[in-house]
N, C-alpha and C positions, 0 to 999 in steps of 0.2 A: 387518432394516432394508432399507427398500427403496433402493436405488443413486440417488444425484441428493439423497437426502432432505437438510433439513437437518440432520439428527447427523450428517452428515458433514462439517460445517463446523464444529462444537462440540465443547468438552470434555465428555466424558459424563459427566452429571446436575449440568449447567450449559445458560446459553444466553451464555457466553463462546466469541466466536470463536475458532479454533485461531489461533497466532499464530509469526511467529520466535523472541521472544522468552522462550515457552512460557508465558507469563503466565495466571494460569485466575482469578483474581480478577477482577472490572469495575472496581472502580474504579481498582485499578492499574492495570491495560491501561489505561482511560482516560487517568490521569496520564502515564504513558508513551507514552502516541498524542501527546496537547500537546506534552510535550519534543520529542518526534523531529521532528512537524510543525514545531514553530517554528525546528528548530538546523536543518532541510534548507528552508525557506521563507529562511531568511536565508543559506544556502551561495547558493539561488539569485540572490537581489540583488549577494550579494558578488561570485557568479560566473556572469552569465547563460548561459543556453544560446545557445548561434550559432548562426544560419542561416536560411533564409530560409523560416520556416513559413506555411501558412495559422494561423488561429487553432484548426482542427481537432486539425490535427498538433501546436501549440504546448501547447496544452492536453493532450493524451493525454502527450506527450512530459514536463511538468511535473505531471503526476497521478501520472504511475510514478514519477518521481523523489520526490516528496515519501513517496507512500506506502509504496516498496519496503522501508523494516525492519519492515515492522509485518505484511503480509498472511505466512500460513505457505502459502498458495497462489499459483501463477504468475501474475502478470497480465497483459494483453497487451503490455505493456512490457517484462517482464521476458523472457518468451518470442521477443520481437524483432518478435512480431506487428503493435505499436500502435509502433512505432519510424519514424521518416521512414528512407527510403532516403539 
């Protein structure tokens, strides 16, 4: 398998993304992406992020947060990369 490919982002003889929650089914992953999006989409209203972002930073900063249970890979958010100082 050549390195970069994507079976490296899949369960093998699936095209279900690897995940945290090691889910290898689609439409459960699906069902479980909804829940988690809608229970961290509503943390956020209940509890917004502070501070004073561009819309760049606001957005990467609310992209990590909403997706972080779900990818089994680092994002730049999670890495500290896509994070405001």
């Amino acid at each position: 398998m050549a390195s970069g490919s994507w079976e490296d982002y899949v369960y093998p003889g699936t095209q279900v993304l690897k995940n945290k929650p090691d889910i290898r089914d689609q439409a459960e992953l699906q069902r479980f992406e909804r829940r988690a999006t809608a229970f961290r989409i509503q943390a956020l209203q209940d509890h917004p992020v502070k501070g004073d972002f561009d819309l760049c930073q606001e957005q990467i900063e609310m992209s990590g947060f909403v997706a972080n249970e779900m990818s089994a890979f680092p994002s730049a958010w999670e890495s500290g990369e896509g994070r405001s100082p």
